[in-house]
C-alpha positions in Angstrom: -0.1 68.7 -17.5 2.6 69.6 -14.6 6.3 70.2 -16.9 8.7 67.5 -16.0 11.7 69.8 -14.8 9.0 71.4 -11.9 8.0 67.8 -10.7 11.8 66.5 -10.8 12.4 69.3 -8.2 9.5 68.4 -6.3 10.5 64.5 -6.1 13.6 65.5 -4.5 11.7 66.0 -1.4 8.5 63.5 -2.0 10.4 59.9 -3.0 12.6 59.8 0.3 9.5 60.5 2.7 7.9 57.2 0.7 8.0 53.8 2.8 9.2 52.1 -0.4 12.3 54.1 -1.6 15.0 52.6 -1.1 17.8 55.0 -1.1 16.9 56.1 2.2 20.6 56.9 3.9 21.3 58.6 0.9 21.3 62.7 0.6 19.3 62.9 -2.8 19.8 66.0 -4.6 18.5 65.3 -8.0 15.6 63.3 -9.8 15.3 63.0 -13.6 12.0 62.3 -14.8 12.4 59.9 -17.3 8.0 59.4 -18.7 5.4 61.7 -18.1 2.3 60.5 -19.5 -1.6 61.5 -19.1 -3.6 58.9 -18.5 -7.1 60.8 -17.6 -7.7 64.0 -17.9 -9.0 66.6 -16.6 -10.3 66.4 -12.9 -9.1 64.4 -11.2 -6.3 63.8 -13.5 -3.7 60.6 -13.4 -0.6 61.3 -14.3 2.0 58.4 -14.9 5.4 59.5 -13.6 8.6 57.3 -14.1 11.7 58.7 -12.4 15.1 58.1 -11.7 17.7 58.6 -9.3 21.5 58.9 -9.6 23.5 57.7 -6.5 27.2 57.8 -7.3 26.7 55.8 -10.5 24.1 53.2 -9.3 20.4 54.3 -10.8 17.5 53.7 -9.3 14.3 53.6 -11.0 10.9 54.6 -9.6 7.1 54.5 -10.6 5.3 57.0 -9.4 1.3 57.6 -10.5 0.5 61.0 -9.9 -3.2 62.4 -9.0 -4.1 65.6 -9.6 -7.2 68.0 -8.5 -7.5 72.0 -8.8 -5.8 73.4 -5.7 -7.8 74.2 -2.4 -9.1 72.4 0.6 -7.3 68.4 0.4 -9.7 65.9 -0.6 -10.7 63.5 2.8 -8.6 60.7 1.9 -5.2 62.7 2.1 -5.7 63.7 5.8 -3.4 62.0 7.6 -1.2 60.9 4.5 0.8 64.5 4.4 3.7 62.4 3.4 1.6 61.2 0.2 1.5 64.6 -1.1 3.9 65.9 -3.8 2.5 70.0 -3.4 0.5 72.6 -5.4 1.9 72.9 -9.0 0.9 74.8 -11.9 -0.6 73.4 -14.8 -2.6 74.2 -18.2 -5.6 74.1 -16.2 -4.4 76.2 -13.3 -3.0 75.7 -10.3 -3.0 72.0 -9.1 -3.0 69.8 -5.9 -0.5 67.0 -7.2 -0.6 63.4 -5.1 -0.1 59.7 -4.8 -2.9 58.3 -7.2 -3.1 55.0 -5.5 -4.7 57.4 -2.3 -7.6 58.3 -4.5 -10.3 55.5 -5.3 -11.8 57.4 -8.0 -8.1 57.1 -9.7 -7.3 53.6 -8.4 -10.5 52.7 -10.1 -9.5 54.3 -13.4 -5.9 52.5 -13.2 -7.2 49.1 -12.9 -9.7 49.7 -15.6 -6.4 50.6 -18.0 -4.7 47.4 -16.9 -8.0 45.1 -17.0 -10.2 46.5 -19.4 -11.9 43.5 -19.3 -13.2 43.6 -15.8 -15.7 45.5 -14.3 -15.1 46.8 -10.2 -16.5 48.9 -7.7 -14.8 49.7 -4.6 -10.9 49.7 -4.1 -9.0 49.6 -0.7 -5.0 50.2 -0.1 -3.8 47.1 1.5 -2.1 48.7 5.2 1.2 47.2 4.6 3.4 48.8 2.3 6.8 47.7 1.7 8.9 48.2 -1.8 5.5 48.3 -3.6 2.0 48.9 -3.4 -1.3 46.7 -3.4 -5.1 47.2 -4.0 -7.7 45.1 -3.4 -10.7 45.5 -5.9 -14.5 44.2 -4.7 -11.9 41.5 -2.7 -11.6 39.7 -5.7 -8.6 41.3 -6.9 -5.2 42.4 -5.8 -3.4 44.7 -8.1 0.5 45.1 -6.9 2.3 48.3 -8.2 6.0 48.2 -8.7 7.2 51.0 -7.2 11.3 50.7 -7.6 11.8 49.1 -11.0 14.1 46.6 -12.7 15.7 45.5 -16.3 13.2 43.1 -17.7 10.5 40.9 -16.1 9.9 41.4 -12.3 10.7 38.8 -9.9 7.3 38.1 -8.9 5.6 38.0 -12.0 7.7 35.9 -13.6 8.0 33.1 -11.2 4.0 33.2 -9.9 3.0 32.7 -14.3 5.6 29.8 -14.5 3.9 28.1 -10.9 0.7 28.8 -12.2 2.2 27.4 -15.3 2.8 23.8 -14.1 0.3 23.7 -12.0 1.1 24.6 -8.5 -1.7 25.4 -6.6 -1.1 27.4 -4.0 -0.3 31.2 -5.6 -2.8 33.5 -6.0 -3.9 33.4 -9.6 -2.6 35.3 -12.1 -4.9 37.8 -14.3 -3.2 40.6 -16.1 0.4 42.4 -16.0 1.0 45.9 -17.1 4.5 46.2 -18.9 5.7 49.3 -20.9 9.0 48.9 -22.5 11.5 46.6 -20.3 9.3 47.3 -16.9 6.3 45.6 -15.3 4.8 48.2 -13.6 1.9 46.4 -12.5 0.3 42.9 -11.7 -3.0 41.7 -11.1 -3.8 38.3 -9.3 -7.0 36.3 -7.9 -7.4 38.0 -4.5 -7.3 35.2 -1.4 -10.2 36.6 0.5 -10.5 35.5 3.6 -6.9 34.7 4.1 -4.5 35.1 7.4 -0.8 35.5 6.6 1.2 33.7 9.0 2.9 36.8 10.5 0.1 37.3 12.3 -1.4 33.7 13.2 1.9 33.1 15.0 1.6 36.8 16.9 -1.6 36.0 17.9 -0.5 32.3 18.9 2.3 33.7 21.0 0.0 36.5 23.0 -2.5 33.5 23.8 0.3 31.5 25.1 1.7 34.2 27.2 -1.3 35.3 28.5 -2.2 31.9 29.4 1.6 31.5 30.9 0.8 27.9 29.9 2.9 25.5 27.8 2.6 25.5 23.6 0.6 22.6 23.4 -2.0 23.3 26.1 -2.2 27.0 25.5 -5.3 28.1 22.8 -3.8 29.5 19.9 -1.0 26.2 19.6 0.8 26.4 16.1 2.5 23.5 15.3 0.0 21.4 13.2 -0.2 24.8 11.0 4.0 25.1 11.3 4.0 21.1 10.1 1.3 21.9 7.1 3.3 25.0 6.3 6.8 22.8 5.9 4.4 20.3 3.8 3.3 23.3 1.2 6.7 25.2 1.2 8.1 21.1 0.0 5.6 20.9 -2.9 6.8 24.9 -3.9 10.4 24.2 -4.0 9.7 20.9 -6.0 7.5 22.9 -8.2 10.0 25.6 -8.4 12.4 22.7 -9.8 9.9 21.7 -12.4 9.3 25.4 -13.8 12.0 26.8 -13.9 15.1 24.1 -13.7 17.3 22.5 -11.4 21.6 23.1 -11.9 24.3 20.7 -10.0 25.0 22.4 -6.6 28.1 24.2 -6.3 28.7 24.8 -2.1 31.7 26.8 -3.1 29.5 29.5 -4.5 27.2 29.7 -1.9 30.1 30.0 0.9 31.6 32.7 -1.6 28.2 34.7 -1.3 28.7 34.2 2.2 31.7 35.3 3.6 31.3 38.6 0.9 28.1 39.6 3.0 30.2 38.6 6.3 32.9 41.0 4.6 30.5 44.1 3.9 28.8 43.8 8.3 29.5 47.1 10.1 28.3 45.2 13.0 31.5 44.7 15.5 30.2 41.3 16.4 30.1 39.6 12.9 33.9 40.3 12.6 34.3 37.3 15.2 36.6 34.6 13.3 34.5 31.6 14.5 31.3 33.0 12.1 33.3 31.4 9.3 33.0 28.3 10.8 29.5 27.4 9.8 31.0 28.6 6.3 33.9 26.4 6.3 31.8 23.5 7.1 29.4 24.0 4.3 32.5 24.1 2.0 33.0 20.7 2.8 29.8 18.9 2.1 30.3 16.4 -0.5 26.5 15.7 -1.1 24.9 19.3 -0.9 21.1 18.7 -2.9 20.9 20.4 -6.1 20.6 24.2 -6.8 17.0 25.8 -7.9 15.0 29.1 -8.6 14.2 30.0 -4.6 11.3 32.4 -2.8 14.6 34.3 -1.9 12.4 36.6 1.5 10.5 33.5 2.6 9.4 34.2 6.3 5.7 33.9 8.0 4.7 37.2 6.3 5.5 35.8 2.8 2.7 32.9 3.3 -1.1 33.3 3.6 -3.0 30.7 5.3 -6.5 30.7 3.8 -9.8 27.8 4.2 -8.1 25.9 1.2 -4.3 26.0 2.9 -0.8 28.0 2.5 -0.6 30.0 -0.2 3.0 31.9 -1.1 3.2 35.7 -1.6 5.7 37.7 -3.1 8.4 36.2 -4.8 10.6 39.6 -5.6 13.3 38.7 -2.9 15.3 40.2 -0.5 14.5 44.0 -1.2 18.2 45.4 -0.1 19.8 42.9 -2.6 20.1 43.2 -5.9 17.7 41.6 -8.7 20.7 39.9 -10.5 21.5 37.9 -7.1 18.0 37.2 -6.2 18.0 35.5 -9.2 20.6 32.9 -8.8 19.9 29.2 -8.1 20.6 28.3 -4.5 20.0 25.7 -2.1 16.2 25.1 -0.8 17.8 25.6 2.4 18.1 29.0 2.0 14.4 29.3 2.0 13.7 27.1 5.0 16.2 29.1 6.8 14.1 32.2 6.0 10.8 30.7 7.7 12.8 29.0 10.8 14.1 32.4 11.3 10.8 34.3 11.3 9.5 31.9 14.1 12.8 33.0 16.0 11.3 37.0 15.5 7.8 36.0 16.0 8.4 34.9 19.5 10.6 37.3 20.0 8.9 40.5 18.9 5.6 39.1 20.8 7.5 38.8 23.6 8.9 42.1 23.5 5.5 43.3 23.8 5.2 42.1 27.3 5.5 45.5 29.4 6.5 43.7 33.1 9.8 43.0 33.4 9.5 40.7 36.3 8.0 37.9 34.3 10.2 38.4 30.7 12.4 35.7 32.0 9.3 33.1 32.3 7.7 33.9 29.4 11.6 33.9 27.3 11.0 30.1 28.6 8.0 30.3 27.4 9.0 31.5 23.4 11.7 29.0 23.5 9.1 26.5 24.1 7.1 27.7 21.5 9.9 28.1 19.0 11.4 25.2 19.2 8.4 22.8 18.9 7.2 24.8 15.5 10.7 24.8 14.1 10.4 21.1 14.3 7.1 20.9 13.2 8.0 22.9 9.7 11.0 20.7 9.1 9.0 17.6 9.8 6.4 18.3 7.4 9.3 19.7 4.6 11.4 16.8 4.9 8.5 14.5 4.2 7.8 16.4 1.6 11.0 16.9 0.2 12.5 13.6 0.1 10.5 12.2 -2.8 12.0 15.2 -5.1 15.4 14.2 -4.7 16.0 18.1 -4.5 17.8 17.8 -0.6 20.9 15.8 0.5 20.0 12.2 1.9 22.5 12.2 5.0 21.4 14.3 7.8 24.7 15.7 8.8 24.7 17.5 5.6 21.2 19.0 6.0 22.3 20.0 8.6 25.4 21.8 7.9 23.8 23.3 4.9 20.3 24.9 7.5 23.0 25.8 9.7 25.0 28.2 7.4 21.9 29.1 5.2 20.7 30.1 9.2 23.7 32.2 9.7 23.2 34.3 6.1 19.8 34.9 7.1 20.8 36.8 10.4 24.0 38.3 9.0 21.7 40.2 6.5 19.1 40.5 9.5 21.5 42.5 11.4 22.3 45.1 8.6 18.6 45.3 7.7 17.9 46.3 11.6 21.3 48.7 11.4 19.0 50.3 8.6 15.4 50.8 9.6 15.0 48.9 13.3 17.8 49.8 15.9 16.1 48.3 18.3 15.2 44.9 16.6 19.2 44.2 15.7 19.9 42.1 19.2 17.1 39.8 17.8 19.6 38.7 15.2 22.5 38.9 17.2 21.3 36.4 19.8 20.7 33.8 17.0 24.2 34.6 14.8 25.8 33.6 18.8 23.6 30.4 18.8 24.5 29.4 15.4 28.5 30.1 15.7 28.4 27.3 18.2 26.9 24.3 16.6 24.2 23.1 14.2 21.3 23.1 13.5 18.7 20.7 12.9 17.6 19.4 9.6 
């Protein structure tokens, strides 16, 4: 097996070329491998690989499954995926070709039969979008997530899917097995939704048919608003779920506008320094009837929900990646997520129309994605207040709904805009547009 000190060195330069590390602004000059442990031997070998990473007294924590073959020509499925590639190290066995394991099926395979002994698969794929972890798909039956940057005891998403599943909410993906060593799940298994759509890209392809067609929402082929109304419907029943499994705590607006103005505090932007930000803040401080506090999605947007033949389903309940697990675990309003999915339908129609290549007609179709946004904003919160309002979960007077989407609204693109600073440049004036929007009035609840 590879020694630990010659890998360490090696991740220096591997973990900030990965998609999901998260320290990527960071100059990393040392790893400490923390777990090295064989799980197949000899060729191709899997290696398990837990490392961690020191940056000025905050540690990360990273799961990395190693392949390895005997050195020589790469194998096909690494061409292309130089970045997946750790490099040629020696080991008892001579010299060694060391890799992401979740690239190689013949080692994907052999994971998922250590985590499910009890069931028997075939074929594996890598699902294309990879963000701070890493999915499989098995005989499209099942989906195995891998944790890539690890927390202190159970993981977000496992533990709020097992107590959903546990009271019966119907529209998660099953769960079938997790794989936990120590105080980490490194690994969860769930019913795969075959078949399914997530909503990212319903509402893309809703948006090119309705510029193409240059005709309104409703008339135009790929209209979403019956699906936006279903969705509100769906994310109603979650949140009154949520309640049920996992509690429901007074409501305290003072906390909330707290977590607020810190995150206004910590914006580089030049624009979020403007004093009448803190207005939608101030008003939120003042709402005498806020709604209770409960367990939220915490990343809800169109990307986070799966429309399949039997409805919605909800994805990925880890939270907002750049925030900390101990905050994406506090109670807060169901706002916060309804804020989330009003503002993906603001970067739907945005990014679609940014897609548009003639200038001359941006300004008739930016009529065009206000038409469309506007009508499925309604839509959602139509179908969530309905069915909401039997839970007792939201305020009863609308003025306070309304205050509370507004500045839930305004969070959402503050931490948009640092988010873009990051990884999308280009994307931040997406944000921006709606932070101007929301500093001068409300919106509707």
């Amino acid at each position: 097996m590879i020694e630990r000190d010659v890998l360490a060195k090696e991740l220096v330069e591997f973990l900030p070329r990965q998609r999901w590390f998260g320290a990527k602004d960071r100059d990393l000059e040392h790893v400490e491998v923390t777990r090295l442990e064989e799980l197949r031997a000899p060729w191709p070998a899997l290696v398990h690989a837990l490392a961690e990473v020191d940056l000025g007294g905050t540690v990360q924590r990273y799961q990395v499954p190693l392949g390895l073959r005997p050195a020589g020509p790469w194998p096909e499925f690494l061409h292309g995926a130089e970045h997946a590639v750790v490099g040629e190290l020696g080991t008892a066995e001579g010299p060694a070709l060391v890799y992401d394991a979740l690239l190689d099926p013949e080692l994907s395979l052999a994971l998922v039969g250590i985590v499910v002994p009890d069931e028997h698969v075939e074929r594996v794929r890598v699902m294309s979008v990879e963000q701070t972890n890493s999915s499989l798909v098995f005989d499209d039956r099942l989906i195995m997530k891998i944790f890539r940057r690890l927390g202190e005891g159970p993981n977000l998403d496992v533990e709020v899917t097992r107590a959903l599943a546990d009271v019966g909410f119907p529209y998660v993906a099953a769960p079938v097995a997790v794989w936990r060593q120590d105080d980490h799940d490194l690994a969860f298994v769930q019913r795969f939704l075959s078949g399914g759509v997530d909503g990212w890209a319903l509402s893309l392809t809703s948006l090119r048919d309705l510029y193409a067609e240059e005709a309104h929402p409703a008339q135009a082929g790929g209209d979403f608003s019956a699906e936006a109304r279903r969705l509100g419907i769906m994310t109603a029943e979650l949140h009154l779920d949520l309640a049920a499994a996992l509690g429901s705590w007074p409501a305290d607006v003072d906390a909330w506008a707290d977590r607020m103005e810190e995150q206004l505090a910590r914006a580089t932007h030049p624009m979020l320094a403007a004093p009448e930000l803190r207005a939608p803040i101030e008003r939120l401080r003042g709402v005498r009837e806020p709604g209770v506090s409960i367990r939220v999605h915490g990343d809800y947007h169109l990307g986070q929900a799966m429309r399949t033949d039997e409805g919605w389903f909800v994805l990925d309940f880890e939270g907002e990646p750049t925030r900390p697990p101990e905050e994406r675990r506090l109670p807060s309003s169901p706002f916060k997520d309804v804020a989330g999915m009003l503002r993906s339908f603001d970067y739907a129609s945005q990014i679609a129309l940014a897609e548009r290549a003639e200038p001359v007609r941006r300004e008739a179709l930016a009529m065009l994605a206000a038409a469309w946004e506007g009508p499925n904003r309604r839509s959602f919160l139509d179908g969530y207040n309905a069915g909401a309002a039997k839970g007792g979960i939201l305020p009863s007077d609308p003025e306070s709904r309304q205050v509370l989407l507004a500045a839930f609204e305004l969070e959402k693109a503050v931490y948009e805009v640092a988010y873009e600073q990051a990884h999308r440049p280009d994307w931040v004036a997406i944000p921006l547009a709606a932070i101007e929007r929301l500093a001068s009035g409300l919106s509707e609840a």
